[in-house]
C-alpha positions as CSV (number, residue, x, y, z in Angstrom):
1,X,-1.7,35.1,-17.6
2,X,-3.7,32.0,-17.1
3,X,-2.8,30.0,-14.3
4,X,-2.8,26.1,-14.8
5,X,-5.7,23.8,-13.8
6,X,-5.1,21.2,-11.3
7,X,-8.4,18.9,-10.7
8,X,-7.6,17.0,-7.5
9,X,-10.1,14.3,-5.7
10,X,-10.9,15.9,-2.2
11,X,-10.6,12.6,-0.8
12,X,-6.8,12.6,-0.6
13,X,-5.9,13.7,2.8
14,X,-4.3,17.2,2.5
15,X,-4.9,17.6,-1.1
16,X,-6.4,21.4,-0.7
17,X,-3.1,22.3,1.9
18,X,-0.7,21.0,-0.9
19,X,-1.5,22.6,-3.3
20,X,-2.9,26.2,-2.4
21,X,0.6,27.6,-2.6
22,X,1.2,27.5,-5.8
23,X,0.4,29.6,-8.3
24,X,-2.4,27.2,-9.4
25,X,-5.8,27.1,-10.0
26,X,-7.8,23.9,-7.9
27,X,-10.6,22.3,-8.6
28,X,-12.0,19.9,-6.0
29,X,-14.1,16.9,-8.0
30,X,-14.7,13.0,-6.4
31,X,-13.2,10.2,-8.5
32,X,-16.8,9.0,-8.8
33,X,-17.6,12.2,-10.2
34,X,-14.4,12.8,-13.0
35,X,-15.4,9.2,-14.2
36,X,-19.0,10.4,-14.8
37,X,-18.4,13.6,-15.7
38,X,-15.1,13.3,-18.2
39,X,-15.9,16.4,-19.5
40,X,-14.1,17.8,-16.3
41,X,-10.7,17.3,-17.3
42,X,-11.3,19.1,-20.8
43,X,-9.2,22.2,-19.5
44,X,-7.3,20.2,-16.7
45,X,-3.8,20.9,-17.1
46,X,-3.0,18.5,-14.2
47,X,-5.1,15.7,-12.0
48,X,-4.5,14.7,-8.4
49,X,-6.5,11.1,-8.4
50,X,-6.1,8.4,-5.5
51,X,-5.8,4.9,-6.5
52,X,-9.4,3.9,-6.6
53,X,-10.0,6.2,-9.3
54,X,-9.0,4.1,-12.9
55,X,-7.1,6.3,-15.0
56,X,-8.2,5.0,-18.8
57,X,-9.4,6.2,-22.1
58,X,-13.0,7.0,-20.8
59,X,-11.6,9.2,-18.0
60,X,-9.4,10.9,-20.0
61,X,-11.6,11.1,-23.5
62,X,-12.3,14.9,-23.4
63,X,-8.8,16.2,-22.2
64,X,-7.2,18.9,-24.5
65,X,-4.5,20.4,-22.5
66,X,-3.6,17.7,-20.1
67,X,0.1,17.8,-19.1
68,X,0.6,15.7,-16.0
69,X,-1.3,13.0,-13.9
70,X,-0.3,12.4,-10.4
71,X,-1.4,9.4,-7.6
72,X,0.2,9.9,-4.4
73,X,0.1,6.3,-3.6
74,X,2.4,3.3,-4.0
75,X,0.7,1.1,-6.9
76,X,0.4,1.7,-10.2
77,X,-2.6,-0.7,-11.3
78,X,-5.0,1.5,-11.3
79,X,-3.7,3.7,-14.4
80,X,-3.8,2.2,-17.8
81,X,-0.4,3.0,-19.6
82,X,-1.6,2.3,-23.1
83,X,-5.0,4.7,-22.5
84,X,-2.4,7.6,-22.0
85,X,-0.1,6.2,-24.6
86,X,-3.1,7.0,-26.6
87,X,-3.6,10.4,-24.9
88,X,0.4,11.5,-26.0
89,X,-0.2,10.8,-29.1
90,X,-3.5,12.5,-29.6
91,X,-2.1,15.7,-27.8
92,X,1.5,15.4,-29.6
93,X,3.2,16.0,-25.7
94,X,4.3,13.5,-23.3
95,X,2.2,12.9,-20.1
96,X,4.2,11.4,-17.1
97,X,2.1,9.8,-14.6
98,X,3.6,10.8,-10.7
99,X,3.3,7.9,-8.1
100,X,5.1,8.0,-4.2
101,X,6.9,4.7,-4.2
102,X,8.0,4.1,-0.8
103,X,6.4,6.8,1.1
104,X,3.9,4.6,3.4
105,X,7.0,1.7,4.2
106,X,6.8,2.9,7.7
107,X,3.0,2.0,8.1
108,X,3.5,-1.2,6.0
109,X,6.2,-2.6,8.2
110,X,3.9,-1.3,11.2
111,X,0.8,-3.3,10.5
112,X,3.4,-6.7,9.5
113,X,4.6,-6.2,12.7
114,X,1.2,-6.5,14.2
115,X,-0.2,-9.3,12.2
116,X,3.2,-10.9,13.4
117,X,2.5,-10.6,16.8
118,X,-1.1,-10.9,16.4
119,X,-0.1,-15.0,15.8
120,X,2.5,-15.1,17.8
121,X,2.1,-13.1,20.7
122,X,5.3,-11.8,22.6
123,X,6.8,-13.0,25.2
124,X,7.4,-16.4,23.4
125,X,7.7,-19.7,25.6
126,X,10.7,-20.7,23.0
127,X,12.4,-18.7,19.9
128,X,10.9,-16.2,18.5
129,X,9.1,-16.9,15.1
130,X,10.9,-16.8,11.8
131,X,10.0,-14.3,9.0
132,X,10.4,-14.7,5.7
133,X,10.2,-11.3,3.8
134,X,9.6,-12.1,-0.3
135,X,10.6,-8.7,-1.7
136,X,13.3,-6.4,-0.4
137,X,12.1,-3.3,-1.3
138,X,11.5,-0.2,0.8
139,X,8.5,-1.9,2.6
140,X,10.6,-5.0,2.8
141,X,13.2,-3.2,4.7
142,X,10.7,-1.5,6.7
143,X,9.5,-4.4,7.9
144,X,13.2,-5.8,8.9
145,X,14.4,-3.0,10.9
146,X,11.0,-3.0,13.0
147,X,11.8,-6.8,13.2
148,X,15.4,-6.2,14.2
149,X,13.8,-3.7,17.1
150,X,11.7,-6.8,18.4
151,X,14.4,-9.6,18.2
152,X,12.5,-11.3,15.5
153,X,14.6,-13.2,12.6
154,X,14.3,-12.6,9.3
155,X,15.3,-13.8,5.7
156,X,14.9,-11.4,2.7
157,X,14.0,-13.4,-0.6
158,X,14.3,-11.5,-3.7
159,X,16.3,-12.7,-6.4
160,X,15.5,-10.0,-9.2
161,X,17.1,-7.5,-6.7
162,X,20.2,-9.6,-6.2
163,X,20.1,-10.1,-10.1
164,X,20.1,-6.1,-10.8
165,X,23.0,-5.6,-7.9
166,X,25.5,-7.6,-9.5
167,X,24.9,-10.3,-6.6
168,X,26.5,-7.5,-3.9
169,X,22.9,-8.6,-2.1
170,X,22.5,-11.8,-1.2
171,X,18.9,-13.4,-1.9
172,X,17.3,-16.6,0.7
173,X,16.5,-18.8,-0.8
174,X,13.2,-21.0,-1.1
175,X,14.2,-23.5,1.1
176,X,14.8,-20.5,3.8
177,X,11.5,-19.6,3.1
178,X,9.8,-22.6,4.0
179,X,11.7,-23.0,7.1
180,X,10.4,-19.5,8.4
181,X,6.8,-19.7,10.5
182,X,5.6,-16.0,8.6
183,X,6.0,-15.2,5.4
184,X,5.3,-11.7,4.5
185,X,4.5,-10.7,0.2
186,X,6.3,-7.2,-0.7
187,X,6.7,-7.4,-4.2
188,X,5.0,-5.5,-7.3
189,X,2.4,-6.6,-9.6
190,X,4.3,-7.4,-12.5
191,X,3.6,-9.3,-15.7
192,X,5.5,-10.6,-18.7
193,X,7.6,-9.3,-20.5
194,X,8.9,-8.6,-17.4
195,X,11.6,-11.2,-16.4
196,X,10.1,-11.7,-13.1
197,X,6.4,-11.6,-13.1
198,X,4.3,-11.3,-10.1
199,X,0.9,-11.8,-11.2
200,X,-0.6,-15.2,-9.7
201,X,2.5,-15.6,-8.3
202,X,1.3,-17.4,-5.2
203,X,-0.8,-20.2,-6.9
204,X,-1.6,-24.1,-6.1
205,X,2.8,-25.0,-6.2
206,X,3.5,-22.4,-4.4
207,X,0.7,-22.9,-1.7
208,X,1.0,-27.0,-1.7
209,X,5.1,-26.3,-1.1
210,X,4.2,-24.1,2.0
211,X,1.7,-26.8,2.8
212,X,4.4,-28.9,3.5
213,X,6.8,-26.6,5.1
214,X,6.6,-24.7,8.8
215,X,5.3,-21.4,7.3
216,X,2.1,-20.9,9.5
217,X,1.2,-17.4,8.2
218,X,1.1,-15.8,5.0
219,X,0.8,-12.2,4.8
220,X,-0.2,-9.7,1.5
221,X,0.2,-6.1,1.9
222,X,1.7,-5.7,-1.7
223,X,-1.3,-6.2,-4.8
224,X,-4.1,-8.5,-4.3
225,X,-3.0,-9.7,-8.0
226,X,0.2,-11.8,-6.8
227,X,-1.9,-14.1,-5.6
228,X,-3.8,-16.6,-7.9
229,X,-7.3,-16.4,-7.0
230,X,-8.5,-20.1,-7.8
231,X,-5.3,-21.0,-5.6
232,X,-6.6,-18.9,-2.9
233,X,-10.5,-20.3,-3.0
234,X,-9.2,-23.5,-2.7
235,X,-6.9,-23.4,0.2
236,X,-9.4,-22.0,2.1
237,X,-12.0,-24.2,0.9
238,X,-9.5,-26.9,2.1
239,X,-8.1,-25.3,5.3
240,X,-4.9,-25.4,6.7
241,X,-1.6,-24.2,7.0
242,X,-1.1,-21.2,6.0
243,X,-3.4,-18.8,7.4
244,X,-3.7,-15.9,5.6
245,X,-3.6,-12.0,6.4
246,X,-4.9,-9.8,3.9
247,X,-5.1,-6.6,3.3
248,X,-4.9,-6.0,-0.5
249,X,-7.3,-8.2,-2.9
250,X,-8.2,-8.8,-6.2
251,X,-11.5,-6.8,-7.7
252,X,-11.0,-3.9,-5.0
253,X,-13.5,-2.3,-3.6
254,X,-15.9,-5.7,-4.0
255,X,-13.2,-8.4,-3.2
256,X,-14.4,-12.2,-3.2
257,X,-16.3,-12.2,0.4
258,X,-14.7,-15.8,0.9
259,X,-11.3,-13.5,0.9
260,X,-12.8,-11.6,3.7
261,X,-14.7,-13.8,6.1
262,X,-12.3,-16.7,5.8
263,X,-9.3,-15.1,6.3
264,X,-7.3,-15.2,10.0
265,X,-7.2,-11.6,9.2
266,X,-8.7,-9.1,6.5
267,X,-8.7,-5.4,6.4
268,X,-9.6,-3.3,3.5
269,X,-6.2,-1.7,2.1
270,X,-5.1,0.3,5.4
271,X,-1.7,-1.2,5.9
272,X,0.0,1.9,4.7
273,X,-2.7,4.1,5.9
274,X,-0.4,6.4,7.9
275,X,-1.0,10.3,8.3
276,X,2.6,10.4,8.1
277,X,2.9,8.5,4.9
278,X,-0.3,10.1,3.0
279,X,1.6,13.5,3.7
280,X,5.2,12.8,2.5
281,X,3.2,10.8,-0.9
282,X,1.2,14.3,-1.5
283,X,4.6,16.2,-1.1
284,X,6.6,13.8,-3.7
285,X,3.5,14.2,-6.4
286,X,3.4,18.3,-5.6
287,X,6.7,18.8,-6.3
288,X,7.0,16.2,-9.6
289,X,3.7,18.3,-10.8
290,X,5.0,21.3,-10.1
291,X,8.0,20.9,-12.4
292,X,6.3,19.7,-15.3
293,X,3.4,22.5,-14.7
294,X,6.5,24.9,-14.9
295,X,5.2,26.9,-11.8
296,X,7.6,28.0,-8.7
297,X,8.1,25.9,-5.7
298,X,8.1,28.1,-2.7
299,X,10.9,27.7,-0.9
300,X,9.3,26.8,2.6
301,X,7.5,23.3,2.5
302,X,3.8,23.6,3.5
303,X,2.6,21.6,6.6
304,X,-0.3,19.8,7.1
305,X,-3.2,22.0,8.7
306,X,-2.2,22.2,12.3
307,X,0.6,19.6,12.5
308,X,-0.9,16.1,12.5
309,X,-4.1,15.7,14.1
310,X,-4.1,13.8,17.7
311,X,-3.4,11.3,18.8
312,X,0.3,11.8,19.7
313,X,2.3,9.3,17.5
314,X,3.2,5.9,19.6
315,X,6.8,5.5,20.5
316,X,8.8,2.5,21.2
317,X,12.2,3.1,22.2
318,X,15.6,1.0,22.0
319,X,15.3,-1.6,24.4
320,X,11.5,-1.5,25.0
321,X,10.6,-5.5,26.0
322,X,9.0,-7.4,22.7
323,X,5.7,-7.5,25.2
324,X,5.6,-4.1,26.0
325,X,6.1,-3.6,22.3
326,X,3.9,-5.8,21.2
327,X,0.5,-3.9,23.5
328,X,1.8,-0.2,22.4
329,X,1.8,-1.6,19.0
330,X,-1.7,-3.0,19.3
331,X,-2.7,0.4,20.6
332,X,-2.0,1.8,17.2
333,X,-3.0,-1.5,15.3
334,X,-6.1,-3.5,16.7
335,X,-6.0,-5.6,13.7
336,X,-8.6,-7.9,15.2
337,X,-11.3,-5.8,16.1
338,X,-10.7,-3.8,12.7
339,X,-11.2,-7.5,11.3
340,X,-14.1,-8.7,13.5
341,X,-16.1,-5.1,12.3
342,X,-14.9,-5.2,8.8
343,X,-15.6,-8.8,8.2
344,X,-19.1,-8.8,10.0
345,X,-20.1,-5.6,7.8
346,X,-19.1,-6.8,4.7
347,X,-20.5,-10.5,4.6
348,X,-23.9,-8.6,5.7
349,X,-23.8,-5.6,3.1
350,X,-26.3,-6.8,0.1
351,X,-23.8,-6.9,-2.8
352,X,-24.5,-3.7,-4.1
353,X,-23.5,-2.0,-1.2
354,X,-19.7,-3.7,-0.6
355,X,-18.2,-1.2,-2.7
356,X,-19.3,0.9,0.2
357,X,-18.8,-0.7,2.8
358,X,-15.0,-1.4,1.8
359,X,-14.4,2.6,2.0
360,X,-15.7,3.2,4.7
361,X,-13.8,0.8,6.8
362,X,-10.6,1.9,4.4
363,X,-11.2,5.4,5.6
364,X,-11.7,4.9,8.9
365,X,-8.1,3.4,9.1
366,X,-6.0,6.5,8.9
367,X,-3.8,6.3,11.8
368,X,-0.6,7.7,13.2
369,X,2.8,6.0,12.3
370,X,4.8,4.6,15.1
371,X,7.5,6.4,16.1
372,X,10.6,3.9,16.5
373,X,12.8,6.2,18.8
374,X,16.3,5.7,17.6
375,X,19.5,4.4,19.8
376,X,22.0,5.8,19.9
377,X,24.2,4.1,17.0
378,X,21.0,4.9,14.8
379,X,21.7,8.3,14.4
C-alpha cells in the first residue's frame, strides 16, 4: 500500500524529527527549490513549507494528488487563498492549509519585553513606563503577563475583540493609547471586507496623533503590512517621536533599507524565533496533517533530537527585581548588538545580495524562550 508523500522544506527546525514517525514517506526539498522545480509536488500528497516560501498557482501548477498544505508559523500572507481555491476545484477535493497560531507568544512577548527595557532601562528614577498593547491576542497577552512580572502598566486596545465578546472584554481606548510611553502592534494583516482591516493601518493620522501624544516608542512584531509604508518613509525622514522597533516589514526578505538603518531598532523577523515555539508550531501542523493524510498518530509525542539544544533556558522567578530582570533578559535578547550587526550588514550588502543577508541574520536568531518560573498562585 502506498504510503503518502509529504515534501517538507529542511529549513524548518525539526521538520525530519516530526515527521519520521509516521507511516509517511519524506521528502526533503528548499523553498527555493519547490518554487523552481514545481514539478516536485506532482505526487505530493502533503507539503511542510515555512513562511518565506509563497504558496500560489506557480508552486502549486503541477500537483495531482495534493491533499493538505501545512506552515508551522503564525501568518498567513504568504499563501495565496484564491491559487488553492483554484487548486480544489481543479482536483475536485478540498485542501486546508495548517498554520500554528499562537505557538511563538512566549518569544513575542519576550523580545517586547526587551525592546521595552531596551528604552527604558530598569530601575526607573520615577514610574515605570506605560504600555499600550493594540491587539489582545495570544501575543498580546503574552506580552501582559511578562509585563505584570516586571511591574510595568499596560492597556489592551482591541475593539474587534470586545465587539465579538459581547463587550464581556473591555477595550482602551485611543485616548489611553496616546497617554502610554510604548505602544506595542499585535494585530493581523487584514483587509476589507473584513470589518476591521489592518493593512496600512498605522499611516500619516495615526502617526501625526501619536506625534502629539507621549507615546515614545512604537513597536511591530505582528505583519510589516499594518503599517503604511509612505507613512513610515516620512516619519523617519522627518524624525521624532515615535521611535520605532521593527521586526517585521513590508517586501520581506529585501525590506526598504531606510526601514532598517533608521530605525531605534530593526531585526529581521526573530521575535518569535524560539526553540520552544518552532517545536510546539511543527507539533500543531503534524498532527492537523496527520488527520487529513488519514495516517495513525502514535500515541507517544516525539521530542526534539536530544531535548533542546544548550543553552539552558533563562529563568526569572516571582519576585526577581525589574533590574535583575531586565540583564537576564538581555542575556537571551541583545537586541542592540543583533541591530548594530544586522543593520551594518544589510546597508552594505549590494542589493542583490539583501535577500541573503536578511536570512542569515533571521537564522542566526533561534534562541531559547525564557522561562518565567511561576508563583505560587500561578499554578
Amino acid at each position: 500500500m502506498r504510503r503518502p508523500l509529504v515534501v517538507a522544506d529542511p529549513s524548518i527546525p525539526w521538520v525530519r524529527e516530526g515527521f519520521l514517525d509516521l507511516p509517511v514517506t519524506l521528502r526533503l526539498h528548499p523553498s527555493d527549490t519547490l518554487v523552481n522545480r514545481p514539478d516536485l509536488l506532482e505526487d505530493a500528497d502533503g507539503i511542510v513549507v515555512p513562511s518565506s516560501c509563497p504558496v500560489d498557482d506557480h508552486l502549486l501548477q503541477q500537483a495531482r494528488r495534493l491533499k493538505a498544505i501545512a506552515s508551522p508559523v503564525v501568518g498567513r500572507e504568504h499563501v495565496d487563498r484564491e491559487a488553492v481555491a483554484r487548486l480544489e476545484a481543479r482536483l475536485g477535493h478540498p485542501v486546508p492549509v495548517f498554520f500554528a497560531p499562537g505557538s511563538t507568544a512566549g518569544g513575542v512577548g519576550d523580545y517586547v519585553a526587551a525592546a521595552i527595557l531596551d528604552a527604558f532601562p530598569a530601575p526607573w528614577a520615577g514610574a515605570p513606563p506605560r504600555v499600550g498593547i493594540w491587539g489582545f491576542g495570544r501575543c498580546g497577552q503574552a506580552l501582559a503577563a511578562r509585563l505584570d512580572r516586571l511591574g510595568i502598566p499596560w492597556v489592551a486596545f482591541d475593539p474587534p475583540r470586545e465587539a465579538r465578546s459581547h463587550h464581556r472584554f473591555r477595550s482602551a481606548t485611543m485616548e489611553d493609547l496616546r497617554r502610554c510611553q510604548v505602544l506595542s502592534l499585535h494585530v493581523p494583516a487584514t483587509r476589507p471586507p473584513c470589518p476591521w482591516p489592518t493593512r496600512g493601518l498605522i499611516d500619516v493620522r495615526i502617526l501625526g496623533r501619536l506625534a502629539d501624544s507621549e507615546v515614545r516608542l512604537l513597536v511591530n512584531t505582528s505583519r510589516g503590512e499594518v503599517l503604511d509604508p509612505r507613512a513610515i518613509d516620512a516619519h523617519l525622514d522627518r524624525g521624532g517621536p515615535p521611535d520605532l522597533v521593527l521586526d517585521v516589514f513590508v517586501g520581506e526578505p529585501s525590506p526598504p533599507v531606510p526601514w532598517v538603518t533608521s530605525s531605534r531598532l530593526a531585526t529581521p523577523h526573530v521575535a518569535g524565533s524560539v526553540m520552544e515555539g518552532r517545536w510546539r508550531a511543527l507539533l500543531q501542523v503534524r498532527r492537523s496533517l496527520a488527520r487529513r493524510l488519514g495516517v495513525r498518530l502514535p500515541p507517544d509525542l516525539p521530542t526534539p533530537p536530544g531535548g533542546y539544544p544548550s543553552p539552558l533556558p533563562m529563568a526569572i522567578p516571582p519576585g526577581t527585581p525589574p533590574a535583575e530582570a531586565a540583564r537576564r533578559i538581555r542575556e537571551v535578547l541583545p537586541l542592540d548588538r543583533w541591530s548594530r550587526e544586522f543593520r551594518q550588514a544589510y546597508r552594505e550588502a549590494p542589493p542583490e545580495e539583501r535577500p541573503a543577508v536578511f536570512r542569515a541574520h533571521r537564522n542566526s536568531g533561534l534562541r531559547r524562550e525564557i522561562r518565567w518560573v511561576p508563583g505560587p498562585s500561578e499554578h
